[in-house]
C-alpha positions in Angstrom: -37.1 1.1 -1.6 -34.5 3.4 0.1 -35.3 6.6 1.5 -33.1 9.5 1.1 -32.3 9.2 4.9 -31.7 5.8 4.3 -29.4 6.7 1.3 -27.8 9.7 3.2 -26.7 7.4 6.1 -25.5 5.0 3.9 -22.8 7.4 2.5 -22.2 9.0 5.9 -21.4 5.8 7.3 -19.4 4.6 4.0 -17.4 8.1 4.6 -16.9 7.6 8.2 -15.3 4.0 7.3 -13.1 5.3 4.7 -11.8 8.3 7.3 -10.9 5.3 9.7 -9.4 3.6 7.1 -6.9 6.7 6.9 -6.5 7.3 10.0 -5.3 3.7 10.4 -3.3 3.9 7.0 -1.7 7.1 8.5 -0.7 5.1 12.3 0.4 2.0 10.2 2.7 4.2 8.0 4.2 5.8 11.1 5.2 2.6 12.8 6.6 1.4 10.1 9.2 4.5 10.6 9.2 4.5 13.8 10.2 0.7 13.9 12.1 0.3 11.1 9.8 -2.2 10.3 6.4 -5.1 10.8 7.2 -5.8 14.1 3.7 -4.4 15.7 0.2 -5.3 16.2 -3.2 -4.2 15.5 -3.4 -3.1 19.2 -0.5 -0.7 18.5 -1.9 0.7 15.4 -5.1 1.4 17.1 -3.7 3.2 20.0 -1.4 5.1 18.3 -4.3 5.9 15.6 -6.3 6.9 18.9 -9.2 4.3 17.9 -10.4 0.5 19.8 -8.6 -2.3 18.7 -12.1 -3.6 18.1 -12.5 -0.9 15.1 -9.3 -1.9 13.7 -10.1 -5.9 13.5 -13.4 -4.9 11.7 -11.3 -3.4 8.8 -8.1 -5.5 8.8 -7.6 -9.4 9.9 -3.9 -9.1 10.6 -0.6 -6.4 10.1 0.4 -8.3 7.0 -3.3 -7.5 5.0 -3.3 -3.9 6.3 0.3 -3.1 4.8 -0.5 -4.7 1.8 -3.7 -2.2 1.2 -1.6 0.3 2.2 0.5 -0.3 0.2 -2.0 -0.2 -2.8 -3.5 2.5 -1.7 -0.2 4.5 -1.8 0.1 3.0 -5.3 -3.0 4.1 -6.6 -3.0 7.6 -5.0 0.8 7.9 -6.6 -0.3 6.8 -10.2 -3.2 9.8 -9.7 -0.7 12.8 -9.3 1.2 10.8 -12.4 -1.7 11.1 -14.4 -1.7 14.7 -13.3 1.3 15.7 -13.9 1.7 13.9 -17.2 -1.3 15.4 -18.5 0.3 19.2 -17.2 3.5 18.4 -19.0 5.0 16.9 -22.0 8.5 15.5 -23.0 11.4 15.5 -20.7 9.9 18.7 -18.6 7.0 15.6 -18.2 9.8 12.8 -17.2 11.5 15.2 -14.8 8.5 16.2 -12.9 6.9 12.5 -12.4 10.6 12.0 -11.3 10.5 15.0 -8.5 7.4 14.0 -7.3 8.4 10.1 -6.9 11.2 11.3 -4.5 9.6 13.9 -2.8 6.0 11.7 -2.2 8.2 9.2 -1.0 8.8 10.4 2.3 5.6 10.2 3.0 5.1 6.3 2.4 8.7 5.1 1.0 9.0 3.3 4.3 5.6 1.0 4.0 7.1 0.6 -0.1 10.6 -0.4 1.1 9.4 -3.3 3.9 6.2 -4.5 2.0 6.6 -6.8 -1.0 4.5 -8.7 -2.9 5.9 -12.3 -4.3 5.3 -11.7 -8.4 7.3 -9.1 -10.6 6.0 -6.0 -11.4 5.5 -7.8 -15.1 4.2 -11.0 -13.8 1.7 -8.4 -12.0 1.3 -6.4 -14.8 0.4 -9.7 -17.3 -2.4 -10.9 -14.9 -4.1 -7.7 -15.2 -3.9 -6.3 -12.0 -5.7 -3.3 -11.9 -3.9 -1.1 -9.7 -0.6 -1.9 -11.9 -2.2 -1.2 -14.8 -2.9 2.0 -14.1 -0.1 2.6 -12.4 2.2 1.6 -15.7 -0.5 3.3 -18.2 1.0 6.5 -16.4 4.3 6.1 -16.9 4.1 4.7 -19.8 2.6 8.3 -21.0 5.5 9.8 -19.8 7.6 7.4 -21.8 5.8 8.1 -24.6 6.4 11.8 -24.7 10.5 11.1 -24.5 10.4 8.8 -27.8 8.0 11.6 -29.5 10.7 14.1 -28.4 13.3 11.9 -29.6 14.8 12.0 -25.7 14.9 8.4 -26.5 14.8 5.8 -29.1 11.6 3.5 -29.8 11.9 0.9 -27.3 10.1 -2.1 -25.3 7.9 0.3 -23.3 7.4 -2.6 -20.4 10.8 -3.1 -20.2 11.7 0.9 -20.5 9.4 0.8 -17.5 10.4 -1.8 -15.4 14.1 -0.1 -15.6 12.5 3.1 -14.3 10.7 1.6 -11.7 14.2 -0.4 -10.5 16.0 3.2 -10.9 13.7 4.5 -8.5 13.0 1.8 -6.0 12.1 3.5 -2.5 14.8 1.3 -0.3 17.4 3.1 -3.1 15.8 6.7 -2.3 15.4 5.8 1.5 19.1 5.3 1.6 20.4 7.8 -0.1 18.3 10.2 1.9 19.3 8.7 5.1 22.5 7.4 4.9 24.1 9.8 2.4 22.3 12.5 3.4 21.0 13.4 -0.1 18.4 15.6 -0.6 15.3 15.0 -3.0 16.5 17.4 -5.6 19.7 15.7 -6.4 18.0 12.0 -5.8 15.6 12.4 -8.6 17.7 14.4 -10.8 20.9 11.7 -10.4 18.7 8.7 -11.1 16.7 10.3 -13.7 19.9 10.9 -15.9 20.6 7.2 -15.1 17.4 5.9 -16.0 17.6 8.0 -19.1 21.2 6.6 -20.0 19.9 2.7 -19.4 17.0 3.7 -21.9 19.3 5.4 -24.5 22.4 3.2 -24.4 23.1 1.4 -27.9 23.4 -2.2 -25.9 23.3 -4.2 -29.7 26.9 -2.1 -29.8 28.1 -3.0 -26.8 27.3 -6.5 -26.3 28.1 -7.8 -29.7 31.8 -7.5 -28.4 31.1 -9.9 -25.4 
């Protein structure tokens, strides 16, 4: 039988692991800027979290598995403020916003995005059930949704209407034009989001049936 000391230490200690789990996310993500990059170690993610290498190793076996949950973790936080936003919004003022916030959150972790890739398709992914991309496409796919109701767009393969979107708005795309063009975030989401809204409104059967 617990008591509730037992039980309140139990989610003290369960809170202290997940602010170390932060703090480590936060280093990681860092380095990963810093470096342009993997090449790093545990060690170097626990120093420059400010933590023992020790308390690193007890979360994460290598660099590889920590990026990875990062990278999840950035996934799952992102589809979150999608579900936020989509349930604030509706239509294109709904598609614009999830847009804004892609590019401007991206900042923030488009780095980790860009260098860390998993070996399945987002489909492949998305077939097996994987929970963090099901959620993840359940939020856009409200957002897709909303354009067809508005008639923004015609009734369409919603996976594939997504998988465009999420190709449109691939973080080494932002990362670059941010860096090497020297785009800002504004003019990033608004130019691919009129692109990704051409792709999903273009009458290909018209086009193609001449090739």
């Amino acid at each position: 039988m617990h008591t509730v000391d037992g039980v309140t230490g139990t989610r003290r200690r369960r809170a202290d692991a997940e602010l170390t789990r932060q703090s480590i996310f936060r280093a990681t993500n860092l380095l990963v800027q810093e470096r342009h990059g993997l090449d790093f170690k545990l060690a170097d993610v626990a120093e420059a979290a400010g933590i023992g290498a020790a308390t690193v190793y007890r979360h994460f076996n290598s660099v590889h598995e920590l990026c990875v949950e990062l990278h999840r973790s950035i996934y799952d936080e992102l589809s979150a403020d999608f579900e936020r936003i989509t349930a604030e919004s509706t239509g294109l003022r709904r598609f614009l916003s999830v847009c804004d916030h892609w590019v401007t959150s991206s900042v923030d972790w488009g780095a980790v995005a860009a260098y860390v890739r998993r070996g399945e398709g987002y489909l492949q992914q998305l077939r097996r059930g994987d929970p963090l991309v099901e959620r993840f496409h359940a939020s856009l796919d409200t957002a897709v949704r909303g354009l067809v109701a508005e008639g923004i767009v015609p009734e369409q393969d919603h996976d594939y209407a997504i998988m465009m979107w999420i190709t449109m708005f691939d973080e080494r795309a932002i990362f670059d034009l941010r860096a090497t063009l020297g785009w800002t975030d504004e003019r990033i989401a608004r130019t691919l989001a009129r692109h990704v809204l051409a792709v999903l409104t273009t009458d290909v059967e018209h086009y193609t049936a001449r090739l």
